[in-house]
C-alpha positions in Angstrom: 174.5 98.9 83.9 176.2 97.1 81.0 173.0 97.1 78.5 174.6 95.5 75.8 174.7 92.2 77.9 171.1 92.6 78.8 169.4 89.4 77.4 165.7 89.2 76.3 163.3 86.5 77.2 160.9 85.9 74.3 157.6 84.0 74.3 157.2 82.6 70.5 153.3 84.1 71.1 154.5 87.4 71.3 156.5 87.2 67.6 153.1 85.8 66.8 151.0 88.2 68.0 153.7 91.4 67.0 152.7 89.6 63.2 149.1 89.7 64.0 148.7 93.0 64.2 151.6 94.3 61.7 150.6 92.0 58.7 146.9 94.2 58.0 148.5 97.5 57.5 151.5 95.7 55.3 148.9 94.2 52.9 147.8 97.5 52.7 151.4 98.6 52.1 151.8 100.6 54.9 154.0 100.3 57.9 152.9 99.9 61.7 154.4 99.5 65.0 154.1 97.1 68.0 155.7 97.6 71.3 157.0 94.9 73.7 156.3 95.2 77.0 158.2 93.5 79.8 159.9 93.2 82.8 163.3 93.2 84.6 163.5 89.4 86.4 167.5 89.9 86.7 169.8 92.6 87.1 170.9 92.3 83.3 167.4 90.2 81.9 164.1 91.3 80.7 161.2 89.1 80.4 158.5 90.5 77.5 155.2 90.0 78.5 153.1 91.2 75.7 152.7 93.1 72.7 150.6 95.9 72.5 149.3 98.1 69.4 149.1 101.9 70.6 147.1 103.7 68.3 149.2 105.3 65.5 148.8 106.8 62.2 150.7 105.8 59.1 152.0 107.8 56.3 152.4 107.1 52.3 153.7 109.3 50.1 156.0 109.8 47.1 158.7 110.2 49.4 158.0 106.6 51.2 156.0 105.6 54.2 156.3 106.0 57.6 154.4 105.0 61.1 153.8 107.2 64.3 152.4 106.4 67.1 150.0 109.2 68.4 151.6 111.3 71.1 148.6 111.1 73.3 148.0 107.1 73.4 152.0 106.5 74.1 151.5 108.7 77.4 148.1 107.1 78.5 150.2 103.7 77.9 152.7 104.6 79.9 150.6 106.1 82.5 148.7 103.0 82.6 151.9 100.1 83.1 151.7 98.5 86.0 154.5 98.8 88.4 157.8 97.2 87.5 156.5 97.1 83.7 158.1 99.1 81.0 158.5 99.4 76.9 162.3 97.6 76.6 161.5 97.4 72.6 159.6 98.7 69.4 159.1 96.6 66.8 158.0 97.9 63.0 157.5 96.9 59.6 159.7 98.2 55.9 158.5 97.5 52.6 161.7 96.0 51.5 164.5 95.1 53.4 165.1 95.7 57.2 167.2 98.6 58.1 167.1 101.1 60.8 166.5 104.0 58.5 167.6 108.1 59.4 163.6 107.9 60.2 163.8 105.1 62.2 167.2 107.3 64.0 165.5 109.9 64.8 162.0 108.7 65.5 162.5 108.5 70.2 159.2 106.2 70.8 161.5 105.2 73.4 164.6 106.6 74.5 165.9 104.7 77.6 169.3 103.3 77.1 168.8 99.8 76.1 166.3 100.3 74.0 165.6 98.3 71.3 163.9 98.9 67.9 163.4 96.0 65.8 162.5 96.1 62.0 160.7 93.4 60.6 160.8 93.1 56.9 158.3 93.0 53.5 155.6 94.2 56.0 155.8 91.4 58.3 154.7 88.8 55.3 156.4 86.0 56.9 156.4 84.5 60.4 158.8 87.1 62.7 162.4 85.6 63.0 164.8 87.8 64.4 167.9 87.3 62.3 166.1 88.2 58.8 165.1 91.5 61.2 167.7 94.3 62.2 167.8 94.6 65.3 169.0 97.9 67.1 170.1 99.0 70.2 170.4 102.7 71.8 173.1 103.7 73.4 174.3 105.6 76.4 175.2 108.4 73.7 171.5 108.1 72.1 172.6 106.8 69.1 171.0 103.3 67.7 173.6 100.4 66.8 172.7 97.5 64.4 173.5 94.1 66.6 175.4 91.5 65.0 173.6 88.0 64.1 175.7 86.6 66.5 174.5 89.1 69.2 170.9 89.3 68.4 171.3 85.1 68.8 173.3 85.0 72.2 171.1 87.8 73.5 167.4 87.2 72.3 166.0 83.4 73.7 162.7 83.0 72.2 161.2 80.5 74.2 157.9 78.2 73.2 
């Protein structure tokens, strides 16, 4: 499968929501992480259906912050999807400006090819729009690529 034509199916409510829950930890100035859940309604197209909060732990220190998600809550999560559901996308917070840090690299929440890991900047302070976000894609080799504006906009129809 060619993932870099998948295209994802956004509800608006689920940007809003993905804010919801990222903006308390971010007035707090820490990061946190949402994931998307969805589903595959074509061949190369994935509907998200939700976003859930798994319970996670975040980290401030000289060095910076950072965000895990507890290793026990992301396998009772995917335990508990329902057939035909998976996690096509993480989506987390920066202080500053959105980048897919070496962190962010090396940091597998998911590690399907396809994935995507979306950084939201400031802390989520204002309303989620994708292209002020970076927006990353793993590849067949494992290694995350940055999509281009143009991609992220052909790719990612947020509906509502």
């Amino acid at each position: 499968m060619d993932y870099s034509r998948t295209r994802f199916l956004i509800p608006r409510q689920v940007l809003v929501e993905s804010r919801r829950y990222l903006i308390e930890p971010g007035r707090e100035g820490l990061e946190a992480v949402v994931l998307w859940l969805g589903r595959k309604t074509k061949p190369t197209e994935v509907e998200i259906l939700t976003t859930l909060m798994p319970r996670q732990y975040a980290i401030r220190s000289s060095l910076g912050v950072a965000v895990t998600v507890c290793e026990d809550a992301l396998t009772e999560l995917i335990s508990a999807l329902p057939k035909g559901v998976f996690i096509p996308a993480r989506v987390h917070t920066h202080p500053g400006a959105a980048y897919h840090s070496s962190t962010d690299d090396e940091n597998m929440l998911i590690s399907h090819t396809g994935a995507i890991s979306i950084v939201v900047p400031d802390f989520a302070c204002r309303s989620i729009e994708l292209a002020h976000c970076s927006v990353n894609e793993l590849g067949d080799d494992y290694l995350w690529r940055e999509l281009s504006n143009q991609d992220v906009q052909k790719r990612f129809i947020v509906n509502g």
